[in-house]
C-alpha angles and dihedrals in degrees: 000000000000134000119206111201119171106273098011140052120205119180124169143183142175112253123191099246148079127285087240103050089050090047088046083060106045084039088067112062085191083081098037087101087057088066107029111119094182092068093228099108106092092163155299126285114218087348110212125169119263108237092160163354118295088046127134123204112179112214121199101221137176129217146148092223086065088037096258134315120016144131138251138199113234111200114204116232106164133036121156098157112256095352101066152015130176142176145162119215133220135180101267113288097015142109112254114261097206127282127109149190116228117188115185122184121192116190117234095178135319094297105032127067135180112224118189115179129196135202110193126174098166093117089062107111098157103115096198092051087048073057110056099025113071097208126235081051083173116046133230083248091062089038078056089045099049087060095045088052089045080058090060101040090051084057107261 
């Protein structure tokens, strides 16, 4: 299911695991390319698992819209074990201009999970970046993807 609002996309589903196996997985950017539905995620640089908010993993990533390959910082900005993780994300070595990845998880038993994400770039006040990036860059379908892919990473 996704919702498309003017400056955010939020899409959820119900996966058949637990809320921490699904957090132990979102926690380790060295999986992040195993559920990514836009295809930019090519991996993980020094991968270290994220155990809370200030820190910085840094993601190799492809994509026609930075003119191939690239990386990006990614600042996390919210970390509750197993409920929540969130980051915004920045080209390497830069501030983030404004844009974030929310992933809530809401336990419905020991083996079922509700997992909204959502993709918000309201923050984003740069009007020459408005310009070049044609936001969403990612679309709800690949929202929808990404969870599909979580699923099977989670082992479903």
């Amino acid at each position: 299911m996704a919702d498309t609002q003017n400056s955010k996309v939020v899409v959820s589903r119900t996966i058949p695991a637990s809320a921490s196996d699904i957090f132990d997985i979102l926690s380790d950017p060295g999986k992040h390319q195993s559920f990514d539905g836009s295809g930019f995620v090519r991996g993980a640089v020094k991968p270290q698992r994220i155990s809370g908010t200030g820190q910085v993993f840094r993601m190799d990533m492809t994509g026609d819209h930075m003119g191939g390959d690239y990386q990006t910082d990614n600042t996390v900005v919210g970390f509750d074990q197993n409920k929540l993780i969130a980051w915004k994300t920045a080209p390497a070595g830069t501030e983030p201009p404004g844009w974030e990845w929310v992933w809530e998880l809401t336990p419905n038993g020991p083996d079922s999970t509700d997992v909204q994400l959502t993709y918000d770039w309201s923050q984003v006040s740069d009007p020459e970046l408005l310009k070049k990036v044609n936001f969403p860059l990612v679309t709800p379908e690949q929202l929808d993807g990404s969870l599909e892919k979580l699923s099977e990473a989670a082992g479903n």
